[in-house]
C-alpha positions as CSV (number, residue, x, y, z in Angstrom):
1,X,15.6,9.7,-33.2
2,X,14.8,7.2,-30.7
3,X,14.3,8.6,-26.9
4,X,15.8,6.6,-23.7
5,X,13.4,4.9,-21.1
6,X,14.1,5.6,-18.0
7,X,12.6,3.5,-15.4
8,X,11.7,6.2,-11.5
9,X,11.8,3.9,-8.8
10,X,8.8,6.4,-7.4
11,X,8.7,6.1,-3.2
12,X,5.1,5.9,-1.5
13,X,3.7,7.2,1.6
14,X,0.4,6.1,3.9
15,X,-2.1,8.3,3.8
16,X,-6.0,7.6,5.2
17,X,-5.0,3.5,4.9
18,X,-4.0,4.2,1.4
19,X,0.0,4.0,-0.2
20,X,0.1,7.3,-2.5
21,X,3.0,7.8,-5.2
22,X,5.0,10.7,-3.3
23,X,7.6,11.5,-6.5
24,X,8.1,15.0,-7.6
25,X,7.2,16.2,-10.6
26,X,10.6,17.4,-11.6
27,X,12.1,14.1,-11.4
28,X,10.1,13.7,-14.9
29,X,10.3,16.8,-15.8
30,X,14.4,16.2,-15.7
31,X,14.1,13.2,-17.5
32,X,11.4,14.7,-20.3
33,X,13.9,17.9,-20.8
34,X,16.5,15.4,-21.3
35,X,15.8,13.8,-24.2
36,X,14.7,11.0,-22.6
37,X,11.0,9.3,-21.7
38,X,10.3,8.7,-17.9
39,X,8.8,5.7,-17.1
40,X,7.1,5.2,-13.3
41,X,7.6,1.9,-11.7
42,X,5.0,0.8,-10.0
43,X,5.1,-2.4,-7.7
44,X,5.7,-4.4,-11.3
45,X,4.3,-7.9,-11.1
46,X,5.7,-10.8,-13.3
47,X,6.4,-9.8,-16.7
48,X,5.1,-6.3,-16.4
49,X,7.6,-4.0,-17.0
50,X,8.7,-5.8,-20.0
51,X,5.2,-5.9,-21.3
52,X,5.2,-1.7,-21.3
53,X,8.5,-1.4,-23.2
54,X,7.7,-3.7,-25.6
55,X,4.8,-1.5,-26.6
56,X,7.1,1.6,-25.9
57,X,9.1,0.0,-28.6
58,X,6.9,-0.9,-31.0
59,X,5.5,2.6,-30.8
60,X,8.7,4.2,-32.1
């Protein structure tokens, strides 16, 4: 059975001159209990994201 991706647009906050991933755990846990496979989104650059779910893909 194949799992969904789903992509967490993941919100960041300053802390000591630093940006830190401030996203809840739940949110993937919500996901993971789903059925489905979370997926952080991290400031992608060019041709990232679809780099990581091509090998998600070819994984299955």
């Amino acid at each position: 059975m194949l799992k969904p991706t789903v992509g967490i647009n993941p919100y960041y906050f300053k802390y000591d001159d630093s940006f830190w991933n401030g996203t809840k755990e739940k949110c993937f846990r919500v996901v993971w209990f789903a059925g489905g496979v979370p997926f952080t989104l991290h400031h992608p650059s060019c041709g990232e994201i679809t780099n990581h779910i091509a090998r998600l893909d070819k994984n299955r």
